[in-house]
Every structure is written in structure tokens, then in C-alpha cells.
C-alpha positions as CSV (number, residue, x, y, z in Angstrom):
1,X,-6.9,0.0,-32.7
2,X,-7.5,3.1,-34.8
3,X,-10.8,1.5,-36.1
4,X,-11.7,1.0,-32.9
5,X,-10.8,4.4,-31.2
6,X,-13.7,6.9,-33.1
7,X,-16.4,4.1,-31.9
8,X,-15.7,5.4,-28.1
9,X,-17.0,8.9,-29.9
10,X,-19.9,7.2,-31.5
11,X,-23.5,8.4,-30.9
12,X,-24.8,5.0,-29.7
13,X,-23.9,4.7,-26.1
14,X,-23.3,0.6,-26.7
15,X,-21.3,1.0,-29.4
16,X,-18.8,3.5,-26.9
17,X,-19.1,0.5,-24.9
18,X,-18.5,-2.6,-27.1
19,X,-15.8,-0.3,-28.3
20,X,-13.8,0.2,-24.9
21,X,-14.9,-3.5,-24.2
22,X,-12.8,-4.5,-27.3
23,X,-10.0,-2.1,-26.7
24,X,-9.6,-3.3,-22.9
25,X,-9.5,-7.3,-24.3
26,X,-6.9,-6.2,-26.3
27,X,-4.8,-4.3,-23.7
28,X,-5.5,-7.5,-21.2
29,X,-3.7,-9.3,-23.3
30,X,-0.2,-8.6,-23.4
31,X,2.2,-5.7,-22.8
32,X,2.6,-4.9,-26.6
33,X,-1.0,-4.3,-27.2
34,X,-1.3,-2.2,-23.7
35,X,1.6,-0.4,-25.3
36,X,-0.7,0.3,-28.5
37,X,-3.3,1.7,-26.6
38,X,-1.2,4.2,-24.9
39,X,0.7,5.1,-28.4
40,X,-2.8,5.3,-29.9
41,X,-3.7,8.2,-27.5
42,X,-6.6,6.2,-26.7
43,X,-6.8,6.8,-22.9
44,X,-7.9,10.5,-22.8
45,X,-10.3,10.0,-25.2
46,X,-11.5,7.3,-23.1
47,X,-11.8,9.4,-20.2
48,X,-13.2,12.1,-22.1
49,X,-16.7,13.2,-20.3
50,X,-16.6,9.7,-18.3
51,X,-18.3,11.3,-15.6
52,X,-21.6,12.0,-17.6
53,X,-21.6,8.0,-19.2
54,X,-23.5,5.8,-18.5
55,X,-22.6,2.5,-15.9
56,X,-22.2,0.2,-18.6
57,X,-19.4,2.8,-20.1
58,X,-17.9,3.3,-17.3
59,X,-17.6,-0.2,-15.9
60,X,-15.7,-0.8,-19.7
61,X,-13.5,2.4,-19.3
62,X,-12.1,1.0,-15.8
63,X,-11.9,-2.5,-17.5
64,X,-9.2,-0.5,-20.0
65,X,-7.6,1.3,-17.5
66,X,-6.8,-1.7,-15.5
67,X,-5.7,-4.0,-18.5
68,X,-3.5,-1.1,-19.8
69,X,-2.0,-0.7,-15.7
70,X,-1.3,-4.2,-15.2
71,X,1.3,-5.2,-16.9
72,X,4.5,-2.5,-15.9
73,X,5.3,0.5,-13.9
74,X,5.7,2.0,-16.8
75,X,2.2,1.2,-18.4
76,X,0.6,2.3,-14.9
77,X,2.3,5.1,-15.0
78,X,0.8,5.9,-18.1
79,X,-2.5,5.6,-16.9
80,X,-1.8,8.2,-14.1
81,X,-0.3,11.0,-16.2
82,X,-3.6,11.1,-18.5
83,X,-6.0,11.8,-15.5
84,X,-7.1,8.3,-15.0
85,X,-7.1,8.7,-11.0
86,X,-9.0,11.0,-10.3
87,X,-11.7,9.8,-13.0
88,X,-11.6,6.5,-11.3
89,X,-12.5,8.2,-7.6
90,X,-15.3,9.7,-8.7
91,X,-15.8,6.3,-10.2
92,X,-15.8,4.7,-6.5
93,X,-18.5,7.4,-5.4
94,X,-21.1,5.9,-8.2
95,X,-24.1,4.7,-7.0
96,X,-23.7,1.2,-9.4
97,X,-21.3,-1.3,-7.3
98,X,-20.5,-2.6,-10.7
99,X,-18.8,0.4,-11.3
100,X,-17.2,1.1,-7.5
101,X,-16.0,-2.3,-8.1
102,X,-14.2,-1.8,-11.8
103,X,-13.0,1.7,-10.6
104,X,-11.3,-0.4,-7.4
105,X,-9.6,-3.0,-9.4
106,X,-8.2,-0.6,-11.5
107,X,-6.9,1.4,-8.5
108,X,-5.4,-1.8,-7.3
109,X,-3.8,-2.6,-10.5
110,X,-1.9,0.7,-10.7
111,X,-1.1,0.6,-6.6
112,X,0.4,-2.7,-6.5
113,X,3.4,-1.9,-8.7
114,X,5.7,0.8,-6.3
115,X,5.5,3.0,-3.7
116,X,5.0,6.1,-6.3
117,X,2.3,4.5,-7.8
118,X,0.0,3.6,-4.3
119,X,1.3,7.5,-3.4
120,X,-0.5,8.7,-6.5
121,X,-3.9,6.8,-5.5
122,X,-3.6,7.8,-2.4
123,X,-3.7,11.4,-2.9
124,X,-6.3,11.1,-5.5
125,X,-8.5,10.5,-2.6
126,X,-9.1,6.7,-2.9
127,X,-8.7,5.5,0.6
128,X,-11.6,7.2,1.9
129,X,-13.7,5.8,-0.5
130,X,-12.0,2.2,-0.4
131,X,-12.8,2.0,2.9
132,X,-16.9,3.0,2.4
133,X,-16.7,0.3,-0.4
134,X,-15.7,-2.4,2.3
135,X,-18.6,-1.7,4.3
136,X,-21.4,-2.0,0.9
137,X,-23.4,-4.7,1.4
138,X,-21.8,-6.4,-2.3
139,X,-19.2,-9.1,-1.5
140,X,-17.7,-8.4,-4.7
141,X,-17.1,-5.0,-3.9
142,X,-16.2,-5.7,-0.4
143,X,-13.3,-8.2,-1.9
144,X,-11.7,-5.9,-4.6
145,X,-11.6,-3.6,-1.9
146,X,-9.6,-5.0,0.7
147,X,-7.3,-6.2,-1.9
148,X,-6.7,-2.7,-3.4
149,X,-6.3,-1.2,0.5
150,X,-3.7,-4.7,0.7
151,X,-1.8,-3.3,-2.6
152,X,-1.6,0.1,-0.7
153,X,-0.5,-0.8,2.1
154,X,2.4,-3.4,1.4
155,X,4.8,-0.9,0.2
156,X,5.5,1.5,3.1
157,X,4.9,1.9,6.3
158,X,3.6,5.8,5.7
159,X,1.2,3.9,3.1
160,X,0.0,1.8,5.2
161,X,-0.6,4.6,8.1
162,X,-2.8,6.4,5.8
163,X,-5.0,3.2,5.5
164,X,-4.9,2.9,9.1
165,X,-5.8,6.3,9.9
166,X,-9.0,6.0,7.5
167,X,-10.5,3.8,10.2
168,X,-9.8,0.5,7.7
169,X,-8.5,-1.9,10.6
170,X,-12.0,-2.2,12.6
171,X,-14.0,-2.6,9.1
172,X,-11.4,-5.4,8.2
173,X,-11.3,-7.1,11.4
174,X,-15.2,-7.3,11.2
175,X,-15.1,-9.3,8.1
176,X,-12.7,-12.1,9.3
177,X,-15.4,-14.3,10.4
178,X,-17.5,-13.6,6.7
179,X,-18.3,-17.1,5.1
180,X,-17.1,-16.4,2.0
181,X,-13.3,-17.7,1.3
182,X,-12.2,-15.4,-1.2
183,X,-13.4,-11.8,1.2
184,X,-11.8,-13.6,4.0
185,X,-8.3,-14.2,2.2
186,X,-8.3,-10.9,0.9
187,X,-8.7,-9.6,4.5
188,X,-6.2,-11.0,5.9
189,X,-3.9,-10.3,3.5
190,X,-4.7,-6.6,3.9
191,X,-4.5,-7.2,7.6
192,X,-0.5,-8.8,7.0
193,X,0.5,-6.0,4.7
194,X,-0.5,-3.4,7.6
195,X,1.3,-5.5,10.3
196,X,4.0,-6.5,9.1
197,X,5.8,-2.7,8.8
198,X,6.2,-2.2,12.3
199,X,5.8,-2.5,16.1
200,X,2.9,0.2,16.9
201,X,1.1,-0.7,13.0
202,X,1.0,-4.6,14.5
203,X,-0.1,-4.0,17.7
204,X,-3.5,-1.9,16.1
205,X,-4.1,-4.6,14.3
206,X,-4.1,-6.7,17.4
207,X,-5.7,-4.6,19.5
208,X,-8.8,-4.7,16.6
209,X,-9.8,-8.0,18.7
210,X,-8.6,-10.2,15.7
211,X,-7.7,-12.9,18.4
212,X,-8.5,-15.5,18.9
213,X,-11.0,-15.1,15.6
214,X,-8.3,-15.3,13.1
215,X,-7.2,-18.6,14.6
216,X,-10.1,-20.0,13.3
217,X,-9.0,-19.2,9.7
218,X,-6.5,-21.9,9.9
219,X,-8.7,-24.6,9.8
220,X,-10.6,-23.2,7.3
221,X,-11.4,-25.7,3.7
222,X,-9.7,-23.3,1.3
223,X,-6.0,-22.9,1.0
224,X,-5.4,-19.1,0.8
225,X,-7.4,-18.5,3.8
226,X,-5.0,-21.1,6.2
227,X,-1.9,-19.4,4.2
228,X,-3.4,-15.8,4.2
229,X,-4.1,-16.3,8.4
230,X,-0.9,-17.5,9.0
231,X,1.1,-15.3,7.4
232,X,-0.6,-12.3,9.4
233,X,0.0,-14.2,12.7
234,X,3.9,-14.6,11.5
235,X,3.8,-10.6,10.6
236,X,2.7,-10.2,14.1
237,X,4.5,-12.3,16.2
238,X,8.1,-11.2,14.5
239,X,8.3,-7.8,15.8
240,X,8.7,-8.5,19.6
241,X,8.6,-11.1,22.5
242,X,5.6,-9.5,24.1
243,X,3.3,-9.8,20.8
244,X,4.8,-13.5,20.1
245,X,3.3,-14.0,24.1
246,X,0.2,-12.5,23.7
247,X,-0.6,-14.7,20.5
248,X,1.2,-17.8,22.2
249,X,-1.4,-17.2,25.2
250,X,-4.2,-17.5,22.5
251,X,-3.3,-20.6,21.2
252,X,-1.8,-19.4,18.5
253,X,1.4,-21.7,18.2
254,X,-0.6,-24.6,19.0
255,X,-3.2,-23.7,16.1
256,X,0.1,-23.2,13.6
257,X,1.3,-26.6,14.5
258,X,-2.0,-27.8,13.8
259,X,-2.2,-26.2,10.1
260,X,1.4,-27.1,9.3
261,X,0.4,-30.9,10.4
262,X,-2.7,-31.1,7.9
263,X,-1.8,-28.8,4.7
264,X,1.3,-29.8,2.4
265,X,3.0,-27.1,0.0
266,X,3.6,-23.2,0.7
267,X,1.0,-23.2,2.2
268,X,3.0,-24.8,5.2
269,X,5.5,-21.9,4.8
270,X,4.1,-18.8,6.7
271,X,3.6,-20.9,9.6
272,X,6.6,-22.8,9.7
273,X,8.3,-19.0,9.4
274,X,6.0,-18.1,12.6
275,X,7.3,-20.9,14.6
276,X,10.8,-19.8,13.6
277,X,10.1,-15.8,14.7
278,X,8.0,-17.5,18.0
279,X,11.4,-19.4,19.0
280,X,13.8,-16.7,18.2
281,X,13.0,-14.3,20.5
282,X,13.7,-15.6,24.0
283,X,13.9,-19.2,25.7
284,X,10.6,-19.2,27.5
285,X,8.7,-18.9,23.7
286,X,11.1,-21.3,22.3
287,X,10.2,-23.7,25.2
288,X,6.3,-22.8,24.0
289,X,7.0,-24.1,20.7
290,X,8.5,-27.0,22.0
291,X,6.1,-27.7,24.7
292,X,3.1,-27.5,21.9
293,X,5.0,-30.2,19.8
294,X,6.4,-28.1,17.3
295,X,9.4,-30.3,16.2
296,X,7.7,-32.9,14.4
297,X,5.5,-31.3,12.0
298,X,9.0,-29.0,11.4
299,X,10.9,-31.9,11.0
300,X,8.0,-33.6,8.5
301,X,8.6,-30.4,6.3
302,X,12.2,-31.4,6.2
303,X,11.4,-35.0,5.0
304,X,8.2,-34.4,2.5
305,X,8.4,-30.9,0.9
306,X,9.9,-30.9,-2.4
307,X,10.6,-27.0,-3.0
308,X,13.9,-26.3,-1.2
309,X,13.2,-23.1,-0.1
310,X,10.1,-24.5,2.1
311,X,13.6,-27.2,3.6
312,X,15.3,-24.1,4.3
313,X,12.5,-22.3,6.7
314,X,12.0,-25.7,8.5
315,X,16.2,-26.2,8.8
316,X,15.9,-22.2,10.0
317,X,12.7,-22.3,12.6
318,X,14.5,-25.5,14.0
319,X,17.8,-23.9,14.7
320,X,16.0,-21.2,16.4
321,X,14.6,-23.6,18.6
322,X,17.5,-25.3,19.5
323,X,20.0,-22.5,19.7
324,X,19.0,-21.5,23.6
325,X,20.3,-24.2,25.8
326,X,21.3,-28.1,25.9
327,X,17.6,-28.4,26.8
328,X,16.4,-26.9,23.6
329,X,19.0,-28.2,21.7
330,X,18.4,-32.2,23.2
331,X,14.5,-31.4,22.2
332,X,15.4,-30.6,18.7
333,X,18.1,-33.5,18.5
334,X,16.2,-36.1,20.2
335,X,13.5,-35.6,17.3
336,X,16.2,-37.5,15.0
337,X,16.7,-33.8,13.4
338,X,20.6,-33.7,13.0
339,X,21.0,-36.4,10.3
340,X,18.3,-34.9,8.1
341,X,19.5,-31.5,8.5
342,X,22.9,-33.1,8.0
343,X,22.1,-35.1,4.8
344,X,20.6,-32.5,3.1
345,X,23.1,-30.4,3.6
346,X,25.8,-32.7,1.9
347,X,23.2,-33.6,-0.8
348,X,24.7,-31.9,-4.0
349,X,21.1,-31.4,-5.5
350,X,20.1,-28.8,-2.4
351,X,20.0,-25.0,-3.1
352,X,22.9,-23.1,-2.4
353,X,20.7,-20.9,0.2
354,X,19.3,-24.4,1.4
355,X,23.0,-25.5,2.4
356,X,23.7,-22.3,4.4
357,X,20.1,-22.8,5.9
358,X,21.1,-26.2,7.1
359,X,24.4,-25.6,7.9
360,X,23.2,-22.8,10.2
361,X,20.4,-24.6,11.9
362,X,23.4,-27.3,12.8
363,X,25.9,-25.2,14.3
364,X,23.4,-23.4,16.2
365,X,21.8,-27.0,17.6
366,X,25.0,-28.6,18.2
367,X,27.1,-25.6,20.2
368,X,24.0,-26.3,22.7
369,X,23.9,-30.1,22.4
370,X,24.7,-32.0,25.3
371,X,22.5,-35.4,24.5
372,X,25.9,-37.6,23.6
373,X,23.2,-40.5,21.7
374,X,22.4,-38.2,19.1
375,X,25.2,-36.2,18.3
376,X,27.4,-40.2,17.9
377,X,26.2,-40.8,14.3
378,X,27.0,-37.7,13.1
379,X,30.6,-38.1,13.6
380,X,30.7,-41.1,11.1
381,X,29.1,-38.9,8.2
382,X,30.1,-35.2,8.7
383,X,32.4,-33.1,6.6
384,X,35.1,-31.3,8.9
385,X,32.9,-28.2,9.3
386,X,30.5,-29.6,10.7
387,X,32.6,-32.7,12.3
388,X,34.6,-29.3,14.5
389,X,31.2,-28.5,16.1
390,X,30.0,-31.8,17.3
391,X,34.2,-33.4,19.0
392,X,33.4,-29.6,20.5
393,X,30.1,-30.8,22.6
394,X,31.9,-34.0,23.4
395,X,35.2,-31.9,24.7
396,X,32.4,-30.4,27.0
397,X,30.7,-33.3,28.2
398,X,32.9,-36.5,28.5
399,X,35.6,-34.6,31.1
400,X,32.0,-34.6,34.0
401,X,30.6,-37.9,33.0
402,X,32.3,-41.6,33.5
403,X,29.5,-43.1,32.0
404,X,29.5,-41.3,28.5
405,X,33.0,-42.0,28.5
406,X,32.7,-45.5,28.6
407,X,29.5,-45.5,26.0
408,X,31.9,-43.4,23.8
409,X,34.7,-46.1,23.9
410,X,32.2,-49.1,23.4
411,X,30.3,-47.4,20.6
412,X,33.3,-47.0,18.7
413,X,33.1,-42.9,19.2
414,X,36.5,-42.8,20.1
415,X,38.2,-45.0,17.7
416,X,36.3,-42.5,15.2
417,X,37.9,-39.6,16.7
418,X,41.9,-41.0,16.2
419,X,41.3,-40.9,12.4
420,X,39.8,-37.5,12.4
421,X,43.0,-35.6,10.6
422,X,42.9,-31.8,12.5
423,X,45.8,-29.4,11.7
424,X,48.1,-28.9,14.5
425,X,47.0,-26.2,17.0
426,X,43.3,-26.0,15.4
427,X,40.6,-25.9,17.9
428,X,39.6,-29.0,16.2
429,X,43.1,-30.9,17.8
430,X,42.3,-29.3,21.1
431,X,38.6,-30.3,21.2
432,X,40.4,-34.2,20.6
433,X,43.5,-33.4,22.9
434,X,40.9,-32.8,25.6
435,X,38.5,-35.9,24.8
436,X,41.8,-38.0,24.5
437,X,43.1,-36.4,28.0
438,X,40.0,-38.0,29.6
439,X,41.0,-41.6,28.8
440,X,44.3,-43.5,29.7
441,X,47.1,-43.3,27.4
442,X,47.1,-46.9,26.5
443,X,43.6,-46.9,25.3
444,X,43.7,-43.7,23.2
445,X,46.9,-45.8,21.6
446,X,44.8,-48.9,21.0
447,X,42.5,-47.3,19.4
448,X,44.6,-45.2,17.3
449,X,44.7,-45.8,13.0
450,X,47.7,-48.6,12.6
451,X,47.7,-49.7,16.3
452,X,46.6,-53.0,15.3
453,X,49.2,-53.3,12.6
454,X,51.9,-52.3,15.6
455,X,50.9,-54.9,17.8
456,X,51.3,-57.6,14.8
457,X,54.9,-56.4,14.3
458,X,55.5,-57.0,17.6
459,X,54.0,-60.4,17.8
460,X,56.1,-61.1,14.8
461,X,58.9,-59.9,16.2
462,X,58.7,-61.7,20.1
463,X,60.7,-64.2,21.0
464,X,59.3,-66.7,23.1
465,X,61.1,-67.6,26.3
466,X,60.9,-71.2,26.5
């Protein structure tokens, strides 16, 4: 470091350059040299008549910056306090778009740590400027670009407004349909970062015309793109009913299913969350989901993904499906959902938040469950917290129906619900006082643990009348 630092003085403008070249490898490489660079009081002499070097210089200088900024707050912070920011704006006003482009990484380095941070690039004047370099005719400007203006705008809602009201959301929405993956994914992830703050910040986005274009993104070849377009369509549709309708009448839930059904991994997991938001808000968009076969490809995720926390968003979007009425809850149960959500939930080797995931998405199914077929097997395998829920549903249904009362006798339902050991005046003992009031006496005693043994005794003890 100290040899290096008088070369960024030297009179040979390539030597300043290999120099800061050097020097930026070295803070790129891990927090302790970053640190060394600082300590070194290498940065302002670094930034020291910057304006005046040449492109070559300057593209090195940002290099530093950004390699020093990466790594913590702290380091970023760092970088702010010796005038980097504002040398790094008059960087994005150069006429090289090598250099626009080094001077926006940078920014995006420092603005992706905290709020403080993007506050500080913002009023050094960068959004203005950000926002130009998306509209350059250099795709690898346009891409740092939008991914700086992302790292701005995923901190606050104020931070994002201030992209907003620089007129970014029309330039971005114009490059949704480039043909180059890696603009496109940084797009729409600057697109998600706006939306997903609040209500009016969504509904600009929307209103941009980004539908039905950005449904196109989820059949797109590269990965980030289908993750990258659903996750903006889940930032969207979770703030109210009427902007889950308007993106259910584009297609939009149908195209989700779609992507869920033919990518495996997180990628499945924005749009298995944007199902979940779809279904929660009212029974008509729960019905969509249902209607556009939503359950399967859910219940797929539930059977192939390894990572538990992808098990627990495809246990939660299916509990808000089936939590509206017995007909949601039938759709959700007739998929074969409840022992899967059930068995994972007893397996020891699930996640502690995959358990309350699962355990959720049951209760909220079975309290609506009225489709007797499904809910039978479950009472053979389920612990008593779950076992309370699902004698419940039959305490609703077999009082009203003859016909599921004799199915529940000959299926061996009721003989199961004797040997269910409920304390005394739990709900639990009413839910089977009331299933065993709907049966006469004789038969709830024949099927009652040690009835057999009683009948023996008496055989044993008859005499026969000869």
C-alpha cells in the first residue's frame, strides 16, 4: 500500500492508473485490505483533481471506490466522508460510458447498504443522472443503472419516491421487453423495489403499462428474469384486492402457475408467495386461483422442493386458499393436500418455522372442511392438536347427513374416535359427545376400546338354558 500510494501522484498518467488499478484489486479482496486503504489515507489522494484525469483514471478511481464500499456500512461510509459522492456525479455526467458506468456501480455499492447511505447518494445529485444513464444507448450502462436506482429504492418508501419523481418508472417499463437477460432482470427488480413500499408507489408502476408485457418475462430462458418478474407481480398484487384483480384479469395468476409448473428451486418462491397474497385477500380471488389450477403445482412444491423455507410458502399460499369456505377448503383437500401438509409437519427433520407454516395451513383448511373422504385418514395419524380440528368438522357435518354417518361407522371412523383420550369438558370431548349423540347408544358401546373383551366375559359367564 504505501508503495503503491505516491504512484497515483506520479507523472505518467498510466502509472496513476496501474496504480489505483492495483490498489482497487486489493481493496476487492477482502474487508482487511479495504480497511488498509482507508487507514492509508489513500482515498483523498485518489480523488485528488479526479475531475481533470483522464477516462482511463477515472474508470480505476471508481473501481477503488467501489471495492473499498462494498464490503460494510462502515467501509461505505468511509468513502462518503472523503468526498467520494460528489466526485462520482460528476463522474456520471462524463462523456466515456465506461466511466458513467464505474461511477454507477460504485454509487450502487455504497447505496445498497442502509437507508443513510442511498440518502447520501441521493442528495449528491445521482438520481437525475441515473436516470439519463438508463436511457444511453450502452446496455452496460443501462444495466448498472437500473440496479443502482433498485439499491435506492429498496430501502424506503421516501427513497423510492425520489426515484419515482425523476421520471425513472416510464424509462424502466420501456426496457422490459429489451432482449438482453441480464437489463431485463435488473429492471424488474428495480420495478419490485419501487412497488413493493406501498399502495399509490404500486399502482404507478402499474399504470406504466407493464401489463400484460411483464408476463412475458415468466417464460423467459434465464432464471433471474422468471424470478425477477414474479417477484414484482407478488409486490403488486399484495397490497389490495383491486390490484390482485386487475393482474388476475391479465392473466397474471394463470402465467404464475405456469412458471411455478416448469422452474424448480427459489425460483418457484416469488410466485408461489403471489398465489398466497392473490388468495388471501377475498373469496372471489381465492376462487381465481383455484379455478386456474393453482393447487397442484402448490402441492408439487410441497412434495419436490428440498429447502424448507420454499415447503413453508407452499403450506402458507395453500392455507390461504382454503381458509374461505367448505368450497375452498374441499378444493384444497381433494388435491390429497392434508396428509402432506400433515406429515411434514410431524416430520422431526422440518424447520421450526416450517412446522408453524404447516400447522397453520391445517387449521385454517380443516375449520372450513366439510369433504368427510379426506379429512378420515387424518384421524388415524394426527397428534391431538391437530386430531381437535378435524372430530370438530365431523361434529358439524355427521348431525345433517345419514349417509356420512353410516360411511363413518363402516370405515372404521367411529371406532377411531372411542379411543381418542379428550379431557373431561375440553371442546375436544364435546366435538365426540356430539358425533357419539348422532348414533344409538348400543353402537357407540360396541365400538368402544374393551367392548369386545366385555362381550367375552359375558359369553363366559352365560349359562345356557337347556
Amino acid at each position: 500500500m504505501t508503495l503503491l500510494r505516491p504512484l497515483l501522484l506520479d507523472v505518467i498518467p498510466n502509472i496513476q492508473q496501474t496504480a489505483a488499478l492495483a490498489l482497487g484489486r486489493l481493496a476487492n479482496y477482502n474487508d482487511v485490505l479495504a480497511e488498509a486503504v482507508v487507514k492509508g489515507d489513500i482515498l483523498p489522494q485518489l480523488l485528488c483533481s479526479l475531475s481533470e484525469q483522464n477516462r482511463f483514471y477515472k474508470k480505476a478511481a471508481a473501481f477503488v471506490l467501489r471495492a473499498v464500499g462494498k464490503h460494510s456500512p462502515q467501509l461505505a461510509q468511509s468513502v462518503v466522508q472523503c468526498g467520494a459522492l460528489e466526485m462520482l456525479v460528476i463522474c456520471l455526467e462524463d462523456f466515456d460510458p465506461g466511466v458513467k458506468e464505474a461511477a454507477s456501480w460504485a454509487l450502487g455499492y455504497i447505496a445498497r447498504h442502509n437507508s443513510e447511505l442511498s440518502q447520501a447518494v441521493v442528495d449528491a445529485g445521482a438520481i437525475p443522472l441515473l436516470v439519463l444513464c438508463i436511457q444511453e444507448p450502452e446496455i452496460a450502462l443501462k444495466r448498472i443503472a437500473a440496479s443502482t436506482l433498485s439499491d435506492i429504492s429498496k430501502h424506503s418508501p421516501e427513497l423510492a419516491q425520489t426515484v419515482v419523481d425523476a421520471g425513472a418508472i416510464a424509462h424502466l417499463a420501456q426496457l422490459i421487453l429489451n432482449p438482453d437477460a441480464k437489463l431485463k432482470r435488473q429492471v424488474l427488480s428495480a420495478l419490485s423495489q419501487i412497488a413493493k413500499h406501498s399502495v399509490e408507489l404500486a399502482e404507478l408502476v402499474v399504470e406504466a403499462e407493464i401489463f400484460p408485457v411483464v408476463l412475458t418475462c415468466l417464460k423467459d430462458s434465464d432464471e433471474y428474469v422468471k424470478k425477477n418478474g414474479a417477484t414484482l407481480i407478488r409486490e403488486i398484487v399484495k397490497h389490495t384486492p383491486e390490484l390482485s384483480q386487475l393482474i388476475v384479469n391479465a392473466g397474471g395468476v394463470a402465467a404464475v402457475i405456469d412458471c411455478i409448473g416448469s422452474c424448480r428451486g427459489t425460483v418457484r418462491l416469488p410466485g408461489i408467495m403471489m398465489l398466497g397474497y392473490v388468495a388471501a385477500h377475498s373469496e372471489n380471488l381465492s376462487m381465481a386461483v383455484i379455478v386456474s389450477k393453482g393447487i397442484p403445482p402448490l402441492c408439487a412444491c410441497l412434495i419436490e422442493e428440498q429447502e424448507d423455507h420454499i415447503k413453508a410458502a407452499a403450506a402458507w399460499a395453500l392455507g390461504q386458499i382454503g381458509r374461505h369456505t367448505p368450497e375452498h377448503a374441499g378444493a384444497v383437500a381433494v388435491a390429497n393436500v392434508l396428509p402432506i401438509l400433515l406429515s411434514i409437519y410431524m416430520d422431526t427433520r422440518s424447520s421450526e418455522d416450517l412446522q408453524i407454516k404447516t400447522k397453520r395451513a391445517l387449521k385454517n383448511i380443516l375449520q372450513k372442511c366439510t369433504y368427510l373422504p379426506a379429512l378420515e385418514p387424518l384421524l388415524h395419524d394426527a397428534p391431538p392438536n391437530i386430531i381437535k380440528h378435524i372430530v370438530g368438522q365431523f361434529s358439524k357435518v355427521l348431525p345433517h347427513d345419514s349417509k356420512a354417518r353410516r360411511l363413518f361407522v363402516t370405515t372404521g371412523g367411529l371406532k377411531k374416535v372411542q379411543e381418542i383420550k379428550a379431557e373431561p369438558g375440553s371442546l375436544l370431548q364435546e366435538y365426540i359427545n356430539t358425533i357419539n349423540n348422532c348414533y344409538p347408544e348400543e353402537i357407540v358401546r360396541y365400538y368402544s376400546p374393551g367392548y369386545s373383551e366385555i362381550l367375552l366375559e359375558r359369553v363366559e359367564n352365560y349359562h345356557p338354558v337347556l
